[in-house]
N, C-alpha and C positions, 0 to 999 in steps of 0.2 A: 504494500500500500504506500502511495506515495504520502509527502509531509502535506499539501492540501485538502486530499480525500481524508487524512486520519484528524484532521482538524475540522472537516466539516459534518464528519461523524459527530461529535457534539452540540452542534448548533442549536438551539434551542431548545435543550434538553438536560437532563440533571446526572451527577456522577455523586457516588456515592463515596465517601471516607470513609474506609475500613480500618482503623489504627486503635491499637490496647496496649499503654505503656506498660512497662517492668512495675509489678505492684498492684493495677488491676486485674480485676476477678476475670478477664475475657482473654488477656496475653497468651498470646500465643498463636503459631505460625497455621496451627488445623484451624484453628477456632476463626481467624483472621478469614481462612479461605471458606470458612462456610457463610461466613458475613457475606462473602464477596457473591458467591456464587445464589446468598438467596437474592442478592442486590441486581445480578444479572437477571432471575426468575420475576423481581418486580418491575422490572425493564429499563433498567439504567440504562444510561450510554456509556460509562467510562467506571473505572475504581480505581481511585487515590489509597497508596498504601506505603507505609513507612517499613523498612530496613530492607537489608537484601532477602535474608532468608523467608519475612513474611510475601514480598514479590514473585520471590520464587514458588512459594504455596500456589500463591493465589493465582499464577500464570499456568500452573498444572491444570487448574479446576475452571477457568474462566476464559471462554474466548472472547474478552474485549478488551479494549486500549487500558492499559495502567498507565497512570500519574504517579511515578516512585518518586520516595524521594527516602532519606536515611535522616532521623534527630540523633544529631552525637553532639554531645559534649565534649567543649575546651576550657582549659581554664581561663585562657587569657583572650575570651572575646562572647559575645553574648547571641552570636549567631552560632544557629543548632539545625538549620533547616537545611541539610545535605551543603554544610562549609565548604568543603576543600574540595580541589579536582579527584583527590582521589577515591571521597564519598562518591561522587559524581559518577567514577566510573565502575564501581562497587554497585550502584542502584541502576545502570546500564546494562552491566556485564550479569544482571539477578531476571534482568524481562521487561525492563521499562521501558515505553515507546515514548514516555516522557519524563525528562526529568525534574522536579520541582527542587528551588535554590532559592534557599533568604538572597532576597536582591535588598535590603534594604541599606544602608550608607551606612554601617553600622562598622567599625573594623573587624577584618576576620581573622581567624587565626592562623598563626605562623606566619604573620604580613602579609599572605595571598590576596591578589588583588582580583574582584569579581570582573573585571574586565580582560582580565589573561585569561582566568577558568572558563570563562564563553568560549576567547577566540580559541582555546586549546581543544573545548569540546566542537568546537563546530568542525576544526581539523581534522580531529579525530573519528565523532561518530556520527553516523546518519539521527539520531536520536533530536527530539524536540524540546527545548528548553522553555521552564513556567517560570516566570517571575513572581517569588513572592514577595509580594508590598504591603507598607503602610502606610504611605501619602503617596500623593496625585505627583509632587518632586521627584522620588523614587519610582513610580511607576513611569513617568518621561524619560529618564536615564536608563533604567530597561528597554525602552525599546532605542534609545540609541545606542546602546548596548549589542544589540543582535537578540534579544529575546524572541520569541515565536509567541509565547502568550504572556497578559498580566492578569496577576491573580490577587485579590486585595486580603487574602490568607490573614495577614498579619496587621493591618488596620485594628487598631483599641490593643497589640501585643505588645505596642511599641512606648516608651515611656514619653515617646513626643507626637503620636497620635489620639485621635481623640476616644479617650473613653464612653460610649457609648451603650446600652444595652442590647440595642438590636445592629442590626447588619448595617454596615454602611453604605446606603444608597448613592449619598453624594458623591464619594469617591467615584462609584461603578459609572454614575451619569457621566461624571468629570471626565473621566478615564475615556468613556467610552467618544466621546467627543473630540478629544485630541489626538489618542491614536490609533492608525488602521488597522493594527492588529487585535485579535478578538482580547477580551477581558471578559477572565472567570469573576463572576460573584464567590465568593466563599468567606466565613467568618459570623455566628450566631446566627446563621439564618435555620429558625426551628418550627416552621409553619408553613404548608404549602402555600398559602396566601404568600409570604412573605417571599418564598423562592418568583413566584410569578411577575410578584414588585420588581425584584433582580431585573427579570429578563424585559420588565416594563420600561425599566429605566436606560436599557441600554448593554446590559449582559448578553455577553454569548452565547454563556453558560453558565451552571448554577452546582458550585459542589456543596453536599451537604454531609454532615459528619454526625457528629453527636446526637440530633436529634433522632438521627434513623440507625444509629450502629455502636452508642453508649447505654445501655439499659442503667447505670449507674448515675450516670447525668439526670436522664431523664425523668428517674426517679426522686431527686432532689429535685428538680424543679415540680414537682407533683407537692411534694411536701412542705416546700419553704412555700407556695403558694398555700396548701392551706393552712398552712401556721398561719402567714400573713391577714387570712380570713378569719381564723375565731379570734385574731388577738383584734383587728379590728372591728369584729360586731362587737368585741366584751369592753370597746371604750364607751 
């Protein structure tokens, strides 16, 4: 498939985030791939998944595009969103027909500069690169960068974006106004309504995570809402 057919595979349509960190009750590479594979049965177009080995599950069980990317941890730098070229080529060489990368201005570590790790991956692999943002600044530099998609992933992660509860719309409108290349919606969107707004605004596409593939999120938010109701009838 080439890199425009597997781009327009997504077009107006939702991809589901399959991802369970070290420490919740769902981690793990089987459990990863049965997400993914009921995600394909409710008719996704795409599944976003973190490290190599859960990519690799989930590429066994699922004939559709992955959005890989790898969360690793440095000391000396706060971007975690597939850092380095050689995460990069870890979440490549696992099945990824995409790879997602903190694009944010953020330094990365071991001084690697986000504009070598493009030009080295675009040398290197046929493979489609995601921007992940958290300003409309950040998402322009991406695409002068060489990116192929921007994705507002990390809008309200950033400690100079805006904290917000729900998704952020105005980026995705902004975004989608100033550059030609698609922009994913992703980030608290947890209501089909709310995915639709995405795509009303000016999204590509619309990835969604937590609300359809955290049962433990979910759960809290069920809870802390009705907390929030008996304390407020009992004022």
């Amino acid at each position: 498939m080439n890199r425009q057919d597997l781009i327009q595979r997504f077009a107006g349509k939702l991809i589901v985030s399959c991802q369970a960190l070290s420490g919740e009750a769902l981690h793990g590479s089987d459990v990863m791939a049965k997400m993914a594979v009921a995600a394909a049965r409710g008719g996704a177009a795409g599944i976003r998944a973190n490290s190599p080995v859960d990519i690799a599950a989930i590429r066994e069980q699922v004939d559709l595009p992955i959005i890989g990317l790898w969360k690793c941890d440095y000391p000396d730098s706060e971007v975690y969103i597939t850092p380095k070229y050689n995460d990069v080529e870890a979440v490549v060489k696992a099945g990824a027909d995409i790879v997602a990368m903190d694009a944010t201005l953020r330094e990365r570590p071991d001084g690697e500069k986000l504009e070598d790790i493009v030009r080295k991956v675009k040398a290197n692999y046929s493979c489609l690169l995601m921007a992940d943002i958290s300003t409309l600044e950040e998402g322009l530099e991406a695409y002068r960068l060489g990116f192929d998609i921007i994705s507002t992933t990390l809008s309200g992660y950033t400690d100079y974006s805006p904290a917000i509860a729900g998704p952020d719309m105005e980026l995705v409108q902004e975004l989608s106004k100033q550059v030609p290349i698609p922009v994913f919606a992703e980030g608290r969107i947890n209501t089909p309504e709310q995915a639709t707004a995405m795509l009303q605004m000016g999204a590509y596409a619309v990835v969604v995570g937590g609300a359809i593939t955290r049962p433990q999120s979910i759960t809290e938010r069920f809870v802390d809402t009705i907390h929030e109701s008996r304390r407020a009838a009992s004022e």
